[in-house]
DODO-273950 format. One record per residue (C-alpha): x, y, z; residue in one letter; residue number from 1. Coordinates in Angstrom, 2 decimals, always signed. Layout:
BEGIN
+---------+---------+---------+------+-----+
|       X |       Y |       Z | rest |  nr |
+---------+---------+---------+------+-----+
|       X |       Y |       Z |    A | NUM |
...
+---------+---------+---------+------+-----+
# end
This chain:
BEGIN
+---------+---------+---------+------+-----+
|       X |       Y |       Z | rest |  nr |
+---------+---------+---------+------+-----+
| +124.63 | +105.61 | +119.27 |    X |   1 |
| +121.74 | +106.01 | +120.49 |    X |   2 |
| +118.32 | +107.83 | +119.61 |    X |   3 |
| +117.23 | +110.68 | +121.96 |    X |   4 |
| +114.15 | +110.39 | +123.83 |    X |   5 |
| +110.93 | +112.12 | +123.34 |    X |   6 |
| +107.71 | +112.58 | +125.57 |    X |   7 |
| +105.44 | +113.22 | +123.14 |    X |   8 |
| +105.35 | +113.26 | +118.98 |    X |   9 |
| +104.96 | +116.80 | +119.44 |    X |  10 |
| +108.77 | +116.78 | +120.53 |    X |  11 |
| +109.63 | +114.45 | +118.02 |    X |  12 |
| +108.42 | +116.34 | +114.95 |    X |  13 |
| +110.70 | +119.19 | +114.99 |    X |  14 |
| +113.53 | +116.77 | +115.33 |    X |  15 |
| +112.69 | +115.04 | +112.72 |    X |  16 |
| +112.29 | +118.11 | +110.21 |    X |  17 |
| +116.08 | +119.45 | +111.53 |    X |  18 |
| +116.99 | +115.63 | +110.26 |    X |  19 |
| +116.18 | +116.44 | +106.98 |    X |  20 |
| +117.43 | +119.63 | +106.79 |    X |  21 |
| +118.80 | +119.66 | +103.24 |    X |  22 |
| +116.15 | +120.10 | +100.45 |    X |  23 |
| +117.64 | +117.26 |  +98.54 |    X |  24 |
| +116.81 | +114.70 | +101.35 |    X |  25 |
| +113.13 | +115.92 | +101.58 |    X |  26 |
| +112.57 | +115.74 |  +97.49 |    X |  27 |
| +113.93 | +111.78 |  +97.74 |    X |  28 |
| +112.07 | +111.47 | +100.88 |    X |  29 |
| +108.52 | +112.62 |  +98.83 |    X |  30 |
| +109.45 | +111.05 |  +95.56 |    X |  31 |
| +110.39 | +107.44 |  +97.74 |    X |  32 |
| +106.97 | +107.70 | +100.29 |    X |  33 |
| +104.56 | +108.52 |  +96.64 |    X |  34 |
| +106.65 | +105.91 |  +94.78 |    X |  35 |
| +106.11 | +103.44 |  +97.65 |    X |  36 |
| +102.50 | +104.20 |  +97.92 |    X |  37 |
| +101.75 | +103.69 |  +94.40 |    X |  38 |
| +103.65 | +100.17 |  +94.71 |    X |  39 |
| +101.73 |  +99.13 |  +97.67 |    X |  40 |
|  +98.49 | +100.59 |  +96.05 |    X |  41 |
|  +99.22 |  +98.35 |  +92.54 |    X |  42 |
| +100.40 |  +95.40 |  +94.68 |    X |  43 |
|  +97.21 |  +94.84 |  +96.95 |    X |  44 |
|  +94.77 |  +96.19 |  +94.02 |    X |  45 |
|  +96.07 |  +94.50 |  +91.20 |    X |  46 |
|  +99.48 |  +92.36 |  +92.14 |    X |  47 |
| +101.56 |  +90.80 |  +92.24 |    X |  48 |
| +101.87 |  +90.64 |  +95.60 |    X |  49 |
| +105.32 |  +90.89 |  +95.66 |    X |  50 |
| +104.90 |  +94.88 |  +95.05 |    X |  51 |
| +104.18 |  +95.40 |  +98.26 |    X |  52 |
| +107.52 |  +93.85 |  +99.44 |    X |  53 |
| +108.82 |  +96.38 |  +96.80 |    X |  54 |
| +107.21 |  +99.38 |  +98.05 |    X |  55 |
| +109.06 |  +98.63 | +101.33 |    X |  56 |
| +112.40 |  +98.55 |  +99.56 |    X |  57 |
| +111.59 | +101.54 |  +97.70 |    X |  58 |
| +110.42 | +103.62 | +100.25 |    X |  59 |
| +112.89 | +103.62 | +102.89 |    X |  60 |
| +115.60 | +102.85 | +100.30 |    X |  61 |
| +115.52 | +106.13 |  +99.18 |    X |  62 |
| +115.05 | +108.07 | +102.63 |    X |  63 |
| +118.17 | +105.68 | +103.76 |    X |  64 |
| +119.92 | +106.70 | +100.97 |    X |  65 |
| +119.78 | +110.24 | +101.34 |    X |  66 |
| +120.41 | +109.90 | +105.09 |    X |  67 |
| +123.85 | +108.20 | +104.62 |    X |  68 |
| +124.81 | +110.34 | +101.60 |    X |  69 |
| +123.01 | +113.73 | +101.84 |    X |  70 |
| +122.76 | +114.13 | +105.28 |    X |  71 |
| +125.12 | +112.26 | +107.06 |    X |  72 |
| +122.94 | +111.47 | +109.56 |    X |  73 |
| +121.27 | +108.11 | +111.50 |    X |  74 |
| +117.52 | +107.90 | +109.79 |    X |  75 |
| +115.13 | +108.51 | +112.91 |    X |  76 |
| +113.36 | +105.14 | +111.70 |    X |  77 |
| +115.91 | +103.64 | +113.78 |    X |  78 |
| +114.61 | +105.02 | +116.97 |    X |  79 |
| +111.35 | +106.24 | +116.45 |    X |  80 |
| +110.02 | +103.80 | +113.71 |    X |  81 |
| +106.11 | +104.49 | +113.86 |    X |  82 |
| +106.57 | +108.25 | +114.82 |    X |  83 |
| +108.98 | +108.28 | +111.51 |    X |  84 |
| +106.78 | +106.18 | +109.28 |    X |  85 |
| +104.21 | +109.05 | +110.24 |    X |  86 |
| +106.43 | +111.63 | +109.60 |    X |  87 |
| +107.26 | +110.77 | +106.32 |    X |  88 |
| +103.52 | +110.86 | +105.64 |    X |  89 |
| +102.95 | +114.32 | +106.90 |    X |  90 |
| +106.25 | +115.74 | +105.11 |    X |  91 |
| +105.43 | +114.68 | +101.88 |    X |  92 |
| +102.07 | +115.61 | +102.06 |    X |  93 |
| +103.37 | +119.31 | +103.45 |    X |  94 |
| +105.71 | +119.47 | +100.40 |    X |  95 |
| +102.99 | +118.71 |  +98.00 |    X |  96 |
| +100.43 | +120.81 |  +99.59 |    X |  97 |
| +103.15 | +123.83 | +100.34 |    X |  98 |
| +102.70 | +123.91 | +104.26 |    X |  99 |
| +106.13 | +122.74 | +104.85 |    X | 100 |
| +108.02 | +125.71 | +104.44 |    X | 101 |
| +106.08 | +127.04 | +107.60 |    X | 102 |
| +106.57 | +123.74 | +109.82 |    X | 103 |
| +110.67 | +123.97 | +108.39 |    X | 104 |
| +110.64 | +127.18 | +109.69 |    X | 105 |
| +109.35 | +126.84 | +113.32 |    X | 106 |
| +111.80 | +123.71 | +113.77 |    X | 107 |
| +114.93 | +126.11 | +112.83 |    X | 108 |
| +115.06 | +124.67 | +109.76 |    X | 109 |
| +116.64 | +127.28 | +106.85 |    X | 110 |
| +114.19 | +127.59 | +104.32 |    X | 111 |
| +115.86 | +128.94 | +101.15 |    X | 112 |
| +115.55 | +126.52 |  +98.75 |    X | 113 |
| +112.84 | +124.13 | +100.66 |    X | 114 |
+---------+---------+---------+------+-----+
# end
């Protein structure tokens, strides 16, 4: 299977919020990118080094996770790697900050529990 093609990340984003349409998938998506930061963060501040080869596990373990078994979907890191390691960023950050329920909404995304 392949991924679909976009132009632009503009084109992209919305996609990638209708990916993670179930409110499950973003909360192990957030807990999995902040986990993964603080690993990295510890690993290159303080070490061991091998954190940061943890953080990698940890973040897209989880995200993978909930893609196979919440989901049921292909994680877009497959096709769009950079555009999804961005992505993740910005929907944690949303959720945390409470500007995702607007951005769910624009992509189509049902809201009632986000």
């Amino acid at each position: 299977m392949t991924a679909p093609r976009f132009q632009s990340y503009a084109e992209f984003w919305p996609h990638y919020l209708r990916q993670h349409a179930d409110p499950r998938t973003r909360a192990i998506h957030a807990a999995g990118t902040f986990a993964a930061l603080a690993l990295l963060a510890w690993g290159l501040v303080a070490g061991p080094i091998w954190l940061v080869l943890v953080a990698v596990l940890v973040g897209y373990g989880a995200a993978w996770t909930s893609h196979f078994f919440i989901e049921g979907n292909r994680p877009a890191t497959f096709g769009h790697p950079f555009w999804s390691l961005g992505s993740d960023f910005r929907m944690a950050w949303l959720l945390l900050t409470g500007g995702l329920r607007a951005e769910l909404e624009k992509a189509g995304v049902a809201t009632g529990s986000s």
